[in-house]
OpenMM code with the backbone's topology and positions (N, CA, C; nanometers):
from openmm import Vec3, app, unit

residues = "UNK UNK UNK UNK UNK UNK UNK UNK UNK UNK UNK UNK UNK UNK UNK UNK UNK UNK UNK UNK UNK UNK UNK UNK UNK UNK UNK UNK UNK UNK UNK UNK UNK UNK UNK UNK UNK UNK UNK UNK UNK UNK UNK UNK UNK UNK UNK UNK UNK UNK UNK UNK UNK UNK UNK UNK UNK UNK UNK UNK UNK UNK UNK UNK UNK UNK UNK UNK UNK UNK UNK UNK UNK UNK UNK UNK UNK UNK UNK UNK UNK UNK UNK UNK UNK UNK UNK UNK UNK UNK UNK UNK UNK UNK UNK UNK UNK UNK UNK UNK UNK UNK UNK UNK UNK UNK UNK UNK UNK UNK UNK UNK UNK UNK UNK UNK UNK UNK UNK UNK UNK UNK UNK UNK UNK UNK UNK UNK UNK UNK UNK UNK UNK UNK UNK UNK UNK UNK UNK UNK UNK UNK UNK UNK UNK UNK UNK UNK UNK UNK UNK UNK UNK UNK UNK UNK UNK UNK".split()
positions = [
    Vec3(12.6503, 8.8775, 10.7257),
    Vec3(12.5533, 8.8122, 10.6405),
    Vec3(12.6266, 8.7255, 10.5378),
    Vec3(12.5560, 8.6283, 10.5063),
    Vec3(12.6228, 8.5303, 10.4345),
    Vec3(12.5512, 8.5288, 10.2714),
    Vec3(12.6164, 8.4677, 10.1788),
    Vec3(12.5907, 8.5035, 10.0396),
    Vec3(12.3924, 8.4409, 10.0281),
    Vec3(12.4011, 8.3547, 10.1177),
    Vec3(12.2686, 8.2848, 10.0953),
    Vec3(12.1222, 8.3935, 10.1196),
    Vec3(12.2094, 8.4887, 10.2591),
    Vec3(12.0962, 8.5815, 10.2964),
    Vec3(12.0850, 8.7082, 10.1888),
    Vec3(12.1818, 8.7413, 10.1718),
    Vec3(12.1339, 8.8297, 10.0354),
    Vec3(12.1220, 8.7654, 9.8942),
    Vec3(12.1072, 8.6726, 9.8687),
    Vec3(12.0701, 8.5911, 9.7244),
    Vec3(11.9307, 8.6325, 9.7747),
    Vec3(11.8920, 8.5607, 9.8947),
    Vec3(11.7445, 8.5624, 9.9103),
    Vec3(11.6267, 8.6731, 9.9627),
    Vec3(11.7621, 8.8058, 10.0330),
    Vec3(11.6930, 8.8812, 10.0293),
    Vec3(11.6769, 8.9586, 9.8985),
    Vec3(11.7172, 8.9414, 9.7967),
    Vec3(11.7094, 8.9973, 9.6406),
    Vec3(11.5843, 8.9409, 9.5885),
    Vec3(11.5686, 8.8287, 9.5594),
    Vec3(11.4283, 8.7443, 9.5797),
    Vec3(11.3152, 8.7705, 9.6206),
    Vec3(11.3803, 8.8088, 9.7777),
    Vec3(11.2448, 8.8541, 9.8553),
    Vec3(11.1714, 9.0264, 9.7647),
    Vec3(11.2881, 9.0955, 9.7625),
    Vec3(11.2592, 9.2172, 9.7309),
    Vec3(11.1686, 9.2262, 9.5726),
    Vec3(11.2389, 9.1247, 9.4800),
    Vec3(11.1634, 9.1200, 9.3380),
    Vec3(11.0044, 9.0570, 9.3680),
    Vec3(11.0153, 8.9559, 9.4529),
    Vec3(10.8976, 8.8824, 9.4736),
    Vec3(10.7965, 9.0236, 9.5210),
    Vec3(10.8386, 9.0977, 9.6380),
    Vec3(10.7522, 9.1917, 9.6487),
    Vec3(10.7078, 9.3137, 9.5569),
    Vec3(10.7862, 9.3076, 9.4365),
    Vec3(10.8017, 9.4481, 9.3843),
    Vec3(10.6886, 9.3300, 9.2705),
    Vec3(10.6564, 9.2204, 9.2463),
    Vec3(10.6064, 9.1658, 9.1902),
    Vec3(10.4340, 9.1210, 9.2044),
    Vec3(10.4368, 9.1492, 9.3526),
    Vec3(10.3014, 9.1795, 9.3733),
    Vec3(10.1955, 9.2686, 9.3800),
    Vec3(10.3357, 9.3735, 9.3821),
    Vec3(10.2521, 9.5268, 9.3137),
    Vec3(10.2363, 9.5101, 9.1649),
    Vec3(10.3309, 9.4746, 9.1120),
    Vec3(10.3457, 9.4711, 8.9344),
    Vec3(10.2808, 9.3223, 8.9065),
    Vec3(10.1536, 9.2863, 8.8488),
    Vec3(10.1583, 9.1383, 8.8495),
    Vec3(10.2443, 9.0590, 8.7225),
    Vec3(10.3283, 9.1078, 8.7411),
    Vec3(10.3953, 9.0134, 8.5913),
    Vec3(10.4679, 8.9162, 8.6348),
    Vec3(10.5279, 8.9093, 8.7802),
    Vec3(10.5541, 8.8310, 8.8797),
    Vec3(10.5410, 8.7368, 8.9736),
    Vec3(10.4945, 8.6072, 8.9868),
    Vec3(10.4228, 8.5412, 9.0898),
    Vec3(10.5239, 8.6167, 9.2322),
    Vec3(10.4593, 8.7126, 9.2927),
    Vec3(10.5283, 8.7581, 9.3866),
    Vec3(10.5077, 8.6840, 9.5226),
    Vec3(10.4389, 8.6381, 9.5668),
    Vec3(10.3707, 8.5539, 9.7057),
    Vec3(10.4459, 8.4350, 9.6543),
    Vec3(10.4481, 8.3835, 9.5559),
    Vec3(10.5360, 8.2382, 9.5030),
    Vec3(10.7350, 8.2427, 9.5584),
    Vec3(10.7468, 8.3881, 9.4685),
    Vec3(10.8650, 8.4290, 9.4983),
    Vec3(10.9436, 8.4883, 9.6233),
    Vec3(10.8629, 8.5093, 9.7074),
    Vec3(10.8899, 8.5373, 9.8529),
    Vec3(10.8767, 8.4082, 9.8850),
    Vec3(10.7929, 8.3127, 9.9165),
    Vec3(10.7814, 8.1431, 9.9898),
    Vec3(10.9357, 8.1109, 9.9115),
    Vec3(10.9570, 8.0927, 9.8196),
    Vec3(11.0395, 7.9951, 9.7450),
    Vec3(11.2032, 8.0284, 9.7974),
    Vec3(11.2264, 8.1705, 9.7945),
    Vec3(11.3145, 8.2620, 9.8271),
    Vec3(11.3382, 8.1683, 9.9976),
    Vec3(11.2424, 8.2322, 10.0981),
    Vec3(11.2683, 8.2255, 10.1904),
    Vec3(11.2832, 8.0535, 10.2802),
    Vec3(11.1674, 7.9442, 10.1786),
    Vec3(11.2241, 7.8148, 10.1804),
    Vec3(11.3546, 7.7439, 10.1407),
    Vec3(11.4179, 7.8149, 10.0569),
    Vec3(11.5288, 7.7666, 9.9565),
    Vec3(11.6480, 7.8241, 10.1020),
    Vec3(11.6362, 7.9759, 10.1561),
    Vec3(11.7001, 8.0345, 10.2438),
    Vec3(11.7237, 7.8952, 10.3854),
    Vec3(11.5717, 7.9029, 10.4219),
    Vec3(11.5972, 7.8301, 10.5205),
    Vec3(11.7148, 7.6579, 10.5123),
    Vec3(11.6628, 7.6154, 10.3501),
    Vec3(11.7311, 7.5076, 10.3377),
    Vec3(11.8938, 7.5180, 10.3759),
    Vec3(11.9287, 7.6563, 10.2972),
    Vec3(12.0867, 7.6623, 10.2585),
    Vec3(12.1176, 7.6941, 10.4167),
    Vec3(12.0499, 7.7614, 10.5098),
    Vec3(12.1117, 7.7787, 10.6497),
    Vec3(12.1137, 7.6419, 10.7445),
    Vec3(11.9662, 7.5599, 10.7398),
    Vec3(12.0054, 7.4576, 10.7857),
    Vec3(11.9682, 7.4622, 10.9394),
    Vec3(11.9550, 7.5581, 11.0313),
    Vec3(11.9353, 7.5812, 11.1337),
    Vec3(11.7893, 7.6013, 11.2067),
    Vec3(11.8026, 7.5785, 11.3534),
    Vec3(11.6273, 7.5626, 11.3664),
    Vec3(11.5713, 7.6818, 11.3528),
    Vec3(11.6658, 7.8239, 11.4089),
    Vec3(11.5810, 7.9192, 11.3886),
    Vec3(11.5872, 7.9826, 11.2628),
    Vec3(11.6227, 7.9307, 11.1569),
    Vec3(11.5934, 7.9287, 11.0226),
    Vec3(11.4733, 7.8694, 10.9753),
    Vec3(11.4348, 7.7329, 10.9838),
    Vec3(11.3411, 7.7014, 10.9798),
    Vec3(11.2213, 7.7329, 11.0624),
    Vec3(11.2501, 7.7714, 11.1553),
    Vec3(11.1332, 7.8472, 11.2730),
    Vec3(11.0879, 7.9981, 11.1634),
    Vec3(11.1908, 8.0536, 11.1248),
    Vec3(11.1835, 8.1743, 11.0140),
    Vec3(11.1066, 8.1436, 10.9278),
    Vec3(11.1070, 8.0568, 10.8571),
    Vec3(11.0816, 8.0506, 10.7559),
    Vec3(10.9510, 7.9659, 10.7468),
    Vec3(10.9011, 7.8722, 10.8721),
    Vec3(10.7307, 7.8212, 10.8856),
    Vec3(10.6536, 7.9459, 10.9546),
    Vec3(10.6750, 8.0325, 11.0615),
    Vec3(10.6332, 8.1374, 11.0407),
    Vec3(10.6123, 8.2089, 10.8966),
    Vec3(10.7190, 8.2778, 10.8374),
    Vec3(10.6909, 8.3147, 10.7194),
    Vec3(10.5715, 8.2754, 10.6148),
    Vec3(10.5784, 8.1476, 10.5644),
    Vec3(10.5108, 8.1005, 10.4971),
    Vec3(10.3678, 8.0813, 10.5528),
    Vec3(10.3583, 8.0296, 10.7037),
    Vec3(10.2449, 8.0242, 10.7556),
    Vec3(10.1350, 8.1879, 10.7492),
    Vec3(10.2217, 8.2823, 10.7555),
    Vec3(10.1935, 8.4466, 10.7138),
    Vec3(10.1801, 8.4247, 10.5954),
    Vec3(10.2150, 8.3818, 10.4832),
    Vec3(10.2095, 8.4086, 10.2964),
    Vec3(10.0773, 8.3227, 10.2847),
    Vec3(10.0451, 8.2207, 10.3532),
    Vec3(9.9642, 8.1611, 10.3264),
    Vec3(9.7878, 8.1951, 10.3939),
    Vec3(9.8526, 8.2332, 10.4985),
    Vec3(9.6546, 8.3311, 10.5769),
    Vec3(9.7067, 8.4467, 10.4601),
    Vec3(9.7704, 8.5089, 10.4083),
    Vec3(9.7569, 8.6338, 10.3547),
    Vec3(9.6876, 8.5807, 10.2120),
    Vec3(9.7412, 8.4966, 10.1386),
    Vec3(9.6244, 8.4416, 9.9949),
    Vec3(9.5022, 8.3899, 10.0469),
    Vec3(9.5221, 8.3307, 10.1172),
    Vec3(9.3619, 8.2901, 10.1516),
    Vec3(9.2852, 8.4216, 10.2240),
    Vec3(9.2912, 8.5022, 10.2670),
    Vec3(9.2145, 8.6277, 10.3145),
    Vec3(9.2213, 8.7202, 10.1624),
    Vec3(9.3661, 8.7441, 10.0760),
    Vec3(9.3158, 8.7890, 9.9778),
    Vec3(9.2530, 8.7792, 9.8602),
    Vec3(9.1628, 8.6458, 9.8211),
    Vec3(9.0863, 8.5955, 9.8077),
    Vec3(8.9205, 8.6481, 9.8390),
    Vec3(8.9113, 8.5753, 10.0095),
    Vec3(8.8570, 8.5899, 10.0330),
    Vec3(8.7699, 8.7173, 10.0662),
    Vec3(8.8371, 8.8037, 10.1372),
    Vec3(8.7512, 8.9505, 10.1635),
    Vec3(8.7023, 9.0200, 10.0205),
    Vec3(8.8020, 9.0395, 9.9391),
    Vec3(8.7480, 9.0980, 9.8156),
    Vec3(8.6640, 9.0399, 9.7272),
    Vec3(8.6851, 8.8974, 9.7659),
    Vec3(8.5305, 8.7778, 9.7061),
    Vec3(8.4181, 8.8474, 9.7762),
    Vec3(8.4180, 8.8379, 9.9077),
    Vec3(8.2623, 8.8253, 9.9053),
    Vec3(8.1824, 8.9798, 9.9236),
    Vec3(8.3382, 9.1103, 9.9207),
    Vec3(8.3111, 9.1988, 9.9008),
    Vec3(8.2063, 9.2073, 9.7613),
    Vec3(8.3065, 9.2131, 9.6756),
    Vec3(8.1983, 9.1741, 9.5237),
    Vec3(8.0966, 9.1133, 9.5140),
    Vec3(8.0553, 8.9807, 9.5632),
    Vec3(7.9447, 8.9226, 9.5920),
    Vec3(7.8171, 8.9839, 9.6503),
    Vec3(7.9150, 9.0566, 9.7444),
    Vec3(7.7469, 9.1385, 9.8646),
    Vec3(7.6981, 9.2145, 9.7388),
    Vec3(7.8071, 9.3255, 9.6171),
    Vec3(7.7415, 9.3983, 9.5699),
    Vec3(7.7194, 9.3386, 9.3987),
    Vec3(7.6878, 9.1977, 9.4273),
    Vec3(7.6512, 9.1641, 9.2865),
    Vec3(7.7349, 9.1649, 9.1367),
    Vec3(7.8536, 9.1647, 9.1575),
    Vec3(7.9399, 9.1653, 9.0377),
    Vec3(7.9807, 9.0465, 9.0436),
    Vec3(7.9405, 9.0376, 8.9320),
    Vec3(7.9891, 8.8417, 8.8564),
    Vec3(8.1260, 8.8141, 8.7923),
    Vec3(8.1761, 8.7222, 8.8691),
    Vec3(8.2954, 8.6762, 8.7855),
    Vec3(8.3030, 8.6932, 8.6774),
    Vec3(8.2164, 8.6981, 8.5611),
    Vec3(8.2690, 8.7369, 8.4482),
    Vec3(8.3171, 8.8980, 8.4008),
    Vec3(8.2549, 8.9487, 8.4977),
    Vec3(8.2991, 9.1075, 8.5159),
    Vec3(8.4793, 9.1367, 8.5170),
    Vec3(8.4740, 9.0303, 8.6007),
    Vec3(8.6528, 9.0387, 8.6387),
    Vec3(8.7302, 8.9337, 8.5833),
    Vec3(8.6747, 8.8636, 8.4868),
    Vec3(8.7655, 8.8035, 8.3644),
    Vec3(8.7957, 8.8985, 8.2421),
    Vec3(8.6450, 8.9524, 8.2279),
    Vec3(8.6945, 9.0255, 8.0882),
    Vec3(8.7918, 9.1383, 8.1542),
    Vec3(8.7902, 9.2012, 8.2371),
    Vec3(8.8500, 9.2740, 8.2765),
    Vec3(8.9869, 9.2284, 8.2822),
    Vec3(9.0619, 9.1374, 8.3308),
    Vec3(9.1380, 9.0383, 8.3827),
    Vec3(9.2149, 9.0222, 8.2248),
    Vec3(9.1613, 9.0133, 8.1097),
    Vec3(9.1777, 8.9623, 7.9890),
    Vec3(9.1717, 9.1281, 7.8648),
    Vec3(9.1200, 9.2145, 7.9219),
    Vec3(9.1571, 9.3212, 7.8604),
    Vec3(9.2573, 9.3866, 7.9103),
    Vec3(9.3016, 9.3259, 8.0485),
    Vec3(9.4455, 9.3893, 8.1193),
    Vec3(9.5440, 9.2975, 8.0571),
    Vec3(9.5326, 9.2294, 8.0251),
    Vec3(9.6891, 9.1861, 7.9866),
    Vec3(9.6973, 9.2147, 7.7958),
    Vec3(9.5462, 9.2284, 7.7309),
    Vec3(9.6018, 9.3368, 7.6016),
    Vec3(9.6591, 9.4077, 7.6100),
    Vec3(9.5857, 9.5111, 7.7485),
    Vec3(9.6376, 9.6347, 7.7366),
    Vec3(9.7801, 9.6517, 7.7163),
    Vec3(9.8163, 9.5304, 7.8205),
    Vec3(9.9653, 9.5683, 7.8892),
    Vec3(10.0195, 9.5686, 7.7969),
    Vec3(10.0073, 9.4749, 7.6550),
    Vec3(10.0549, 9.4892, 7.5313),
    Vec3(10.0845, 9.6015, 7.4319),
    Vec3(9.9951, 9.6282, 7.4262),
    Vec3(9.9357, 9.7502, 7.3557),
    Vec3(10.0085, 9.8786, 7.3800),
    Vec3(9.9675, 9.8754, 7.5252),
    Vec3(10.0218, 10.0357, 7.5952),
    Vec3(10.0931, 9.9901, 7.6918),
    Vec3(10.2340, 9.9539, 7.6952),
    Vec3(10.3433, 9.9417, 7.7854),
    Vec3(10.3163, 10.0216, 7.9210),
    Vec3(10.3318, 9.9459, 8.0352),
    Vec3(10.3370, 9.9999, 8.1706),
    Vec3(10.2038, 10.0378, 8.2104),
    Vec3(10.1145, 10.1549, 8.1495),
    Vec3(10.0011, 10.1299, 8.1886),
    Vec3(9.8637, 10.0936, 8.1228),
    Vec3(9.8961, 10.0204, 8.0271),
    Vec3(9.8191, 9.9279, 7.9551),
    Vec3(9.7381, 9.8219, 8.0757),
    Vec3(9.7873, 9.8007, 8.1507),
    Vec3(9.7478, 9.6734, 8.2268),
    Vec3(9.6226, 9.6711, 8.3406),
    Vec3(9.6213, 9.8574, 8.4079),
    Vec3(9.5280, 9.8819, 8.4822),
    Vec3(9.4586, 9.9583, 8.3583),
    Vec3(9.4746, 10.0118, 8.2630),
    Vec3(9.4005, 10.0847, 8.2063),
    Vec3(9.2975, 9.9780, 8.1285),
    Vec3(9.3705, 9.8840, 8.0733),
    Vec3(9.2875, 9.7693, 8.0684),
    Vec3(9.2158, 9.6850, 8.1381),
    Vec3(9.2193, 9.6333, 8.2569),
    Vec3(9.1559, 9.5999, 8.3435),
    Vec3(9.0089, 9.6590, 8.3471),
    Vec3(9.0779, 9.8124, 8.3736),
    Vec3(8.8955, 9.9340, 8.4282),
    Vec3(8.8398, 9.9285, 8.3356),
    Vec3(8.9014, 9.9202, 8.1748),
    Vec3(8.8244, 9.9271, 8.0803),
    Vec3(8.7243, 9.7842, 8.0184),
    Vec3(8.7709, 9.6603, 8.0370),
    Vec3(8.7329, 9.5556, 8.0535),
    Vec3(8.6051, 9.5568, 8.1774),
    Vec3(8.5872, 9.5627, 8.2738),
    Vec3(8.5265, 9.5862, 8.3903),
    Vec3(8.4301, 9.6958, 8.3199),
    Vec3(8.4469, 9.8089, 8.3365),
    Vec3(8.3488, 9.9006, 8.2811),
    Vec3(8.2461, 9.8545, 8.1595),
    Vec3(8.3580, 9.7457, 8.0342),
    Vec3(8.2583, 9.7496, 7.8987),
    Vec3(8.1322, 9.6232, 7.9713),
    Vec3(8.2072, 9.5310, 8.0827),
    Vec3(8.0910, 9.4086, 8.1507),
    Vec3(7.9954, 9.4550, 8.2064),
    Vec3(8.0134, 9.5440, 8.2904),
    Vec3(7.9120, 9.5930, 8.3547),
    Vec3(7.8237, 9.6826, 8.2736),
    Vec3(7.8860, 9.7957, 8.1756),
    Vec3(7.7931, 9.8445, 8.0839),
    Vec3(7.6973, 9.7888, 8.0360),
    Vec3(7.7208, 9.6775, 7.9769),
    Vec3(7.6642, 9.5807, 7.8954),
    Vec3(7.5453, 9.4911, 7.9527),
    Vec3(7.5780, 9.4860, 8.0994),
    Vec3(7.5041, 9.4223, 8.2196),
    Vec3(7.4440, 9.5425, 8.2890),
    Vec3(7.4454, 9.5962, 8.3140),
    Vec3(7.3915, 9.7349, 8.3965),
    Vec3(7.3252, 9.8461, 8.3213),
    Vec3(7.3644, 9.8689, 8.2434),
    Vec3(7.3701, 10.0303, 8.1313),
    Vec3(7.4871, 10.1198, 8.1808),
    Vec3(7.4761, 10.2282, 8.1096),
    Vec3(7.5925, 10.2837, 8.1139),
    Vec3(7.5889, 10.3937, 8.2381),
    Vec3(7.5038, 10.4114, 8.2899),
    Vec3(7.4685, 10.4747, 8.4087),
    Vec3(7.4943, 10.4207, 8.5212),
    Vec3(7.4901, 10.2876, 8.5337),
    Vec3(7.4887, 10.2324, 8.6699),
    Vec3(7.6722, 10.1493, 8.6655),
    Vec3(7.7289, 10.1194, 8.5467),
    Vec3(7.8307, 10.0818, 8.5019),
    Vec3(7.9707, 10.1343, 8.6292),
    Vec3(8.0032, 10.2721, 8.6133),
    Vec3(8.0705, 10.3702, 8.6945),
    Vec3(8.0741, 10.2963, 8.8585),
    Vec3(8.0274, 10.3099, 8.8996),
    Vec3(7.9829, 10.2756, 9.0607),
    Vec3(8.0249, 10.1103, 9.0961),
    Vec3(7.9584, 10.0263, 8.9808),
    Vec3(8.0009, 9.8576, 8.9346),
    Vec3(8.1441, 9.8652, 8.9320),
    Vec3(8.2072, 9.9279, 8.8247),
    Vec3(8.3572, 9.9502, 8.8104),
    Vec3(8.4583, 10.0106, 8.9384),
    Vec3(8.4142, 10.0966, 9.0028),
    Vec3(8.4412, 10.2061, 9.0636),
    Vec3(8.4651, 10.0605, 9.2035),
    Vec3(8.3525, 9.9437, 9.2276),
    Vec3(8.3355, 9.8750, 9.3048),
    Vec3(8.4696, 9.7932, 9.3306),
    Vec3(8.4627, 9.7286, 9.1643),
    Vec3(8.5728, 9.6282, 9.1847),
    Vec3(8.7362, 9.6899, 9.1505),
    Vec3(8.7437, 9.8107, 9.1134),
    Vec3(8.8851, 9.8333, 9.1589),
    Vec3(8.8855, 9.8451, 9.2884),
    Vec3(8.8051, 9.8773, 9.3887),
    Vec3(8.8205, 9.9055, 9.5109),
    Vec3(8.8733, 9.7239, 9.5796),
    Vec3(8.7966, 9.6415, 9.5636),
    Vec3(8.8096, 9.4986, 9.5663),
    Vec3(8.9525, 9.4682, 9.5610),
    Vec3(9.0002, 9.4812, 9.3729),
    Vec3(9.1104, 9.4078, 9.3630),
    Vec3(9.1829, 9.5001, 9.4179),
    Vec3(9.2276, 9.6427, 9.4140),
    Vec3(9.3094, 9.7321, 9.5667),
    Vec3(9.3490, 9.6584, 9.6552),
    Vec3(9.2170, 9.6149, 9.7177),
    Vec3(9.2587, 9.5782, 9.8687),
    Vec3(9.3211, 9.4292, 9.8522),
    Vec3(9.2669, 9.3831, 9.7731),
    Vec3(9.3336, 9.2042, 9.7004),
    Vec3(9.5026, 9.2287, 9.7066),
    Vec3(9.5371, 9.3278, 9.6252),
    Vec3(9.6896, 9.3097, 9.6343),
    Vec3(9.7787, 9.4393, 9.7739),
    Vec3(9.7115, 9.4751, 9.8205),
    Vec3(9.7393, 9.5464, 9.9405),
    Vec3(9.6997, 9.4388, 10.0511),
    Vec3(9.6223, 9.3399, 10.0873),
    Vec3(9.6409, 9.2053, 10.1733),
    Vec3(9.7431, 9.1381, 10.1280),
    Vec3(9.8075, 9.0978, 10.0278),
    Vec3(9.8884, 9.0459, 9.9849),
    Vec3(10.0409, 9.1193, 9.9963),
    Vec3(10.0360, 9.1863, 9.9528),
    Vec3(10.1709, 9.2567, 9.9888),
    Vec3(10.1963, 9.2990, 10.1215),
    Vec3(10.0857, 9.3364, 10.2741),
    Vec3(10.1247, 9.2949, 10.4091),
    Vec3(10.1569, 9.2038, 10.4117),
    Vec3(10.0967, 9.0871, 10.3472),
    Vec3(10.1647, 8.9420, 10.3968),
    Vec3(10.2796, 8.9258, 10.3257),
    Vec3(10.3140, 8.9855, 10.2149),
    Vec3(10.4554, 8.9433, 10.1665),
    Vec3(10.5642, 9.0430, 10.2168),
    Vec3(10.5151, 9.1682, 10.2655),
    Vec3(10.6120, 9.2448, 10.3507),
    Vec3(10.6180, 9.1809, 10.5210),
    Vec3(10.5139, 9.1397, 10.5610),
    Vec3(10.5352, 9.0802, 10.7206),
    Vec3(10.6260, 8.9387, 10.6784),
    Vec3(10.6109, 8.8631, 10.5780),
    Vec3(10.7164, 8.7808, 10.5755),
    Vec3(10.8669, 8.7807, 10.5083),
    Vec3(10.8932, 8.9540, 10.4429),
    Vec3(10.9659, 8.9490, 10.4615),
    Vec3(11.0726, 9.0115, 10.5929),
    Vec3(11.0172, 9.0752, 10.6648),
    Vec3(11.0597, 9.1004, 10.8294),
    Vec3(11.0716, 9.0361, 10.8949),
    Vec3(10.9631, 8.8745, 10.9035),
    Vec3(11.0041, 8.7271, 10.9957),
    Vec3(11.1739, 8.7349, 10.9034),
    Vec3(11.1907, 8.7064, 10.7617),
    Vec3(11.2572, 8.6543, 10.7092),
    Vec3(11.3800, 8.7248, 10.7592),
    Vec3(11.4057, 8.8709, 10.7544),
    Vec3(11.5321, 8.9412, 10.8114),
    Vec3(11.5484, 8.9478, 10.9432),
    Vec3(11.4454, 8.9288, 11.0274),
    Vec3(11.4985, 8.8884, 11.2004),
    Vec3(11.5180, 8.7073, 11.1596),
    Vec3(11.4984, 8.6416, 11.1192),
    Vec3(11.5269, 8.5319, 11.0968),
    Vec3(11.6513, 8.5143, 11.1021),
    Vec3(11.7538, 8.6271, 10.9407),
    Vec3(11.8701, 8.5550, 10.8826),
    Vec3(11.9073, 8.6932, 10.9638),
    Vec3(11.9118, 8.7834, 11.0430),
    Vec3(12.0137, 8.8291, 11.1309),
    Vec3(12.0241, 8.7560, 11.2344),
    Vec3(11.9434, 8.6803, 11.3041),
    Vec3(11.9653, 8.5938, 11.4204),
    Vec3(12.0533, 8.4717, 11.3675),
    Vec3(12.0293, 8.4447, 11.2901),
    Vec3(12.0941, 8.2940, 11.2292),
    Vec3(12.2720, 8.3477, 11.1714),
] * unit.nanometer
topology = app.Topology()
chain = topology.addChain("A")
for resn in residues:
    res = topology.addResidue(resn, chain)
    for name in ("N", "CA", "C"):
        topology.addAtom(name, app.Element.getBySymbol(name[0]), res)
């Protein structure tokens, strides 16, 4: 292995550890990693690696998007549900280091829907869209783990 394939498999690995943790553009950092890779190798089945790859990073944002959109939609939770939520997660993260960020989120989510629902029907609303964004960054991280496996049969063949 050459210095280029482990620069970029280091990359690859933060990019993924970044899509679990969002403090990271992790789907950014896997493409960039594994484009920059293909550049420094230069070779076709490098670049064959690496449009696969990306062609995988890219159905994987657009499906994770999509399914957990219109999941939420069928059951009536409004975008603004998952801003305030979205916006009390990154207080949190402030506030309360490490798990400030989901604790904020549910709690954001819970006070929208309270407020919109009552406090009875709130639970189930909340309960909804963590299930949503779950699967949002679990589509995303198959696609950033399947591209990084194109990426290592890639730079062992190359």
């Amino acid at each position: 292995m050459q210095i280029e394939d482990v620069l970029a498999g280091v990359a690859i690995a933060v990019g993924l550890v970044g899509i679990i943790v969002p403090l990271l553009p992790g789907t950014l950092l896997v493409a960039a990693a594994v484009l920059i890779w293909a550049v420094a190798v230069g070779e076709a089945a490098g670049w064959a690696a690496a449009g696969v790859a990306l062609l995988v990073l890219t159905v994987g944002t657009v499906v994770k998007y999509l399914l957990p959109g219109r999941h939420l939609k069928s059951q009536g939770i409004p975008t603004r549900t998952l801003a305030l939520g979205g916006l009390l997660g990154v207080v949190g993260f402030f506030v309360v280091p490490v798990i400030g960020l989901p604790l904020g989120f549910v709690l954001g989510v819970y006070i929208s829907e309270a407020q919109r629902l009552g406090t009875d029907a709130a639970w189930p609303a909340t309960r909804s869209t963590v299930k949503a964004v779950g699967a949002s960054i679990l589509i995303e991280l198959a696609a950033g783990t399947t591209a990084a496996v194109i990426w290592f049969v890639g730079a062992v063949t190359t």
